[in-house]
C-alpha positions in Angstrom: 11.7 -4.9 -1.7 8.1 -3.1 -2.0 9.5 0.3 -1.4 12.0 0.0 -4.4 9.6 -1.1 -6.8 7.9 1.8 -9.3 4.5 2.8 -10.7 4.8 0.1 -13.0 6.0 -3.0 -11.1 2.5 -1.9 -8.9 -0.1 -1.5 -11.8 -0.7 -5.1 -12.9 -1.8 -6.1 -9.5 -4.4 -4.4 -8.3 -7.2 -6.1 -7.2 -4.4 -8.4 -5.5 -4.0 -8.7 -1.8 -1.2 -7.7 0.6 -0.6 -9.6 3.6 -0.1 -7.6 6.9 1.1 -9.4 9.7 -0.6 -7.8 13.3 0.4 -9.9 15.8 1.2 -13.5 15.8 -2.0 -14.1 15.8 -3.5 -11.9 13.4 -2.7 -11.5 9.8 -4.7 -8.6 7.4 -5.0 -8.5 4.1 -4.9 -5.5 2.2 -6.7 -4.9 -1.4 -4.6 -2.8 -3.8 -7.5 -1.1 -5.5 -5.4 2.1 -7.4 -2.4 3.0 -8.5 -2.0 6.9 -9.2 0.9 8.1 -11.4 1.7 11.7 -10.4 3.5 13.4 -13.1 6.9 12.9 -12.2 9.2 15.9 -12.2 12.7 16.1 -13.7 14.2 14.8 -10.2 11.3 12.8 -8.8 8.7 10.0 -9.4 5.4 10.5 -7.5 2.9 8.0 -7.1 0.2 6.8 -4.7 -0.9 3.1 -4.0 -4.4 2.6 -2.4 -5.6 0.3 -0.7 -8.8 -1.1 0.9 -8.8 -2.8 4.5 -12.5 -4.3 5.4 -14.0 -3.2 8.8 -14.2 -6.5 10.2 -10.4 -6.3 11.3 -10.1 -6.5 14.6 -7.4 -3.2 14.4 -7.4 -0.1 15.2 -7.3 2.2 11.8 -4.7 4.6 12.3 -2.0 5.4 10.3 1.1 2.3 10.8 4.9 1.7 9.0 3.1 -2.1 7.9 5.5 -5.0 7.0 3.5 -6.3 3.5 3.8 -9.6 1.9 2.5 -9.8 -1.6 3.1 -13.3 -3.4 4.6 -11.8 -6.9 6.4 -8.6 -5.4 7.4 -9.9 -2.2 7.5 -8.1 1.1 8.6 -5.0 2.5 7.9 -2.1 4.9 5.2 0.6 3.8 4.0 3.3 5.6 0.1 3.3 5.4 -2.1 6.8 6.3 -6.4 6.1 6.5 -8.2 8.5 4.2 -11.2 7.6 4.1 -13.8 5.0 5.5 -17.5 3.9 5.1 -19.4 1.2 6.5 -17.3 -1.6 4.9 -14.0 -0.7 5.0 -11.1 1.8 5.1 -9.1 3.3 2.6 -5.1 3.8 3.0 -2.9 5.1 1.0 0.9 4.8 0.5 2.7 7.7 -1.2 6.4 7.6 -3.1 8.0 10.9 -3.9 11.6 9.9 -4.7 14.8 10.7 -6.6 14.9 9.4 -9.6 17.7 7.0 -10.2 20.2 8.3 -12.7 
């Protein structure tokens, strides 16, 4: 269900956290800390989602297809890509470029 919604469905929630089960043990939570809006073009909507993993997770921080569980959106595969980190956390990011539905 995450990778249907739009820029719009994501933009009231960030600052909300995604669950991302690891293993049966281990559960992450991702904080959705942007939402970009790339300007669209006449076939295709483009936007990013970023979020914000701390350091303390015992994972390794590469880039992952991870099944998220959100308690308003629900869940859903998304592929996240590490951009950046400092000494507190990592930044990923997920990017749409889709069709536009007619």
């Amino acid at each position: 269900m995450l990778d249907t919604l739009h820029y719009e469905d994501f933009l009231p929630h960030i600052g909300t956290k995604f669950k991302a089960p690891i293993t049966d043990q281990l559960t992450v939570e991702f904080e959705l800390t942007s939402v970009e809006n790339k300007p669209p073009s006449p076939k295709q909507e483009q936007f990013i989602l970023n979020f914000r993993l701390p350091k303390s997770y015992p994972v390794r921080h590469v880039q992952f297809m991870f099944t998220l569980q959100h308690e308003q959106l629900g869940s859903g595969e998304m592929f996240l890509v590490p951009t950046e980190q400092n000494a507190d956390s990592v930044t990923y990011e997920a990017v749409f470029n889709r069709p536009i539905e007619a």
